[in-house]
N, C-alpha and C positions, 0 to 999 in steps of 0.2 A: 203323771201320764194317765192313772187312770180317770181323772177326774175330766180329763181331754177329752179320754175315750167315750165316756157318761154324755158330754156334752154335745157331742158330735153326733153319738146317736140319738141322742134327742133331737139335734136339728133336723140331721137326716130324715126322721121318722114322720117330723110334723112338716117335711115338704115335700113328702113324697105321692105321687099321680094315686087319685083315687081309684086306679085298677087295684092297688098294692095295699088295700085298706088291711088285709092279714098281716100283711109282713112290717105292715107300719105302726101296728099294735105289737106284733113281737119286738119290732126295736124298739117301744116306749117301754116291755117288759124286760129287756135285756138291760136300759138304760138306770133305769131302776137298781137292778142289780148290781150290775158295776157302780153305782154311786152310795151304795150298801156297801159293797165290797170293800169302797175305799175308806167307808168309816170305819169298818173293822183293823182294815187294814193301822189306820192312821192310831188308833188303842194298841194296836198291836206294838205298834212301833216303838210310842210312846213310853210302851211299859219295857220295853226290852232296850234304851235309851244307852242306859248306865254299863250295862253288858259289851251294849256296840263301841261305844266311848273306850273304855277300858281294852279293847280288842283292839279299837285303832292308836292308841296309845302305847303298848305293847309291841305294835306292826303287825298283829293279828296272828292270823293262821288257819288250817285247815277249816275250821269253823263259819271263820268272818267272811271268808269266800265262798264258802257253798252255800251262805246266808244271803251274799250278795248274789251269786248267780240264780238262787230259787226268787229271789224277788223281781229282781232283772225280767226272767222268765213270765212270771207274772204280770208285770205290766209290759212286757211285748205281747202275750197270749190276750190280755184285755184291750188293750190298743187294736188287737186283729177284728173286733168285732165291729170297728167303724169300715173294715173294710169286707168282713163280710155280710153287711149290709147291702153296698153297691155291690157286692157279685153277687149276690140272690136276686136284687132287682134285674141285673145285667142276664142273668143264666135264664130270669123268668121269659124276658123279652126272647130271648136265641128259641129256648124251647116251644115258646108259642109261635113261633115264627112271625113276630112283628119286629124284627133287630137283625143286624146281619154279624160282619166279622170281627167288627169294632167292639161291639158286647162283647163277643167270645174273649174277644183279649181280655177284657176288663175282671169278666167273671174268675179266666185263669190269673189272673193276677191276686184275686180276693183268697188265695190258696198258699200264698209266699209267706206271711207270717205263720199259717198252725205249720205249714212243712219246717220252718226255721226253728219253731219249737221243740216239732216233736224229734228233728235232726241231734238237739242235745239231751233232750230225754233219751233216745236208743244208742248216742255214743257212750264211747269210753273214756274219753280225756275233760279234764276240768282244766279253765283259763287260770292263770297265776295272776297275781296284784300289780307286778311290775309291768307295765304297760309296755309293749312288743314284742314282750316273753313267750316263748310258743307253749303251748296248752301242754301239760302234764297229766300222765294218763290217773285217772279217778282213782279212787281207794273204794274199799271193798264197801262199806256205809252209805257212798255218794252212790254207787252202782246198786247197791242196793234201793235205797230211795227209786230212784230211777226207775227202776224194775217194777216196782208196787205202784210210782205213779201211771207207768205203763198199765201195768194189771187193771187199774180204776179206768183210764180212757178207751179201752181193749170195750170194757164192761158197757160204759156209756156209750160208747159209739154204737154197738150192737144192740143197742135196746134202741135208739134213736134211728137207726139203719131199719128197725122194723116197723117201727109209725112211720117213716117215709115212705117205706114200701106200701103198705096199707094203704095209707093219703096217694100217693101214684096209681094206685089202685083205680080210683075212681077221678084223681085230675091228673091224669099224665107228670102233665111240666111241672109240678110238684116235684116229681123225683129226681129233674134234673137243679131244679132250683134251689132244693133243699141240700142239694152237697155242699157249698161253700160252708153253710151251716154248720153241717158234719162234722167236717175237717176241723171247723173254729170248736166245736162241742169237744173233739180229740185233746187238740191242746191246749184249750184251757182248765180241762178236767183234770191233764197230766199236769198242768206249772200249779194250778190247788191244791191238789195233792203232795209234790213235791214241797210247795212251800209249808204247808202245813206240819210235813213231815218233818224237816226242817227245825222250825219253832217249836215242837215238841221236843226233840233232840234237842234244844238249845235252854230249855227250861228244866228240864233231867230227868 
């Protein structure tokens, strides 16, 4: 997924209208990232193999689930960056007034994955393994995690909320275009976090 996410935003970025030459260098820089990401990730994995193996052999437990939902997380949160790509370009158009109600929808749309994210970052119930199983409420470790991925995306969002402000400053439709951004900056700060947090917990 995230390797999807990498490649989309590359497409996107190298076919996007030469009004958008900023935002078409930040998704070749975001693209980047996520294709870094997923090599980490892919070591990451690699090395924790024998661990997961053994958990799923077993039938798992507390562990192998909040492993699986912090990664989950993570390539939804990366995945959201192909789509907050088209709501920046979508929000740029509304804002400058070359776009009508058709952008708007689009731009609010580009808002449905960091909201879906950061929906299980600020709950209290964890999914179970048995597929239709209704979600059982978190233990004090996974609430915790939660809490401090919160605390990081709290942190990044407000430093990033104030270079927007500034850059609105002097281009307006910056301020309204750079939200989908935000949002995506929120939740994928909080599922790094989280997974990170996670893989340390899982290493001792």
């Amino acid at each position: 997924m995230l390797t999807m996410a990498a490649s989309a935003l590359l497409a996107v970025s190298a076919t996007m209208r030469g009004g958008y030459a900023l935002f078409s260098m930040a998704g070749l820089g975001l693209a980047f990232l996520v294709l870094g990401l997923t090599v980490v990730l892919a070591f990451d994995l690699w090395g924790q193999r024998e661990a997961d193996l053994e958990a799923a052999r077993i039938g798992g437990g507390r562990d192998h689930v909040q492993s699986a939902e912090a990664l989950n997380l993570l390539g939804l949160a990366a995945f959201g960056l192909v789509y907050m790509v088209f709501g920046v370009e979508a929000a740029w158009g509304v804002a400058a007034g070359d776009e009508g109600l058709r952008e708007g929808y689009r731009a609010l749309s580009s808002l449905a994955i960091p909201v879906a994210v950061m929906a299980v970052i600020l709950g209290r119930k964890q999914a179970r393994r048995r597929p239709g199983a209704l979600p059982k409420p978190a233990d004090e470790l996974t609430i915790f995690f939660r809490q401090d991925a919160l605390v990081w995306a709290v942190t990044a969002t407000l430093i990033a909320a104030a270079v927007l402000f500034v850059a609105g400053l002097f281009q307006p439709p910056l301020a309204v275009a750079g939200m989908p951004a935000l949002f995506e900056l929120a939740a994928l700060t909080a599922a790094l976090r989280y997974w990170w947090l996670d893989r340390q917990a899982s290493r001792g």
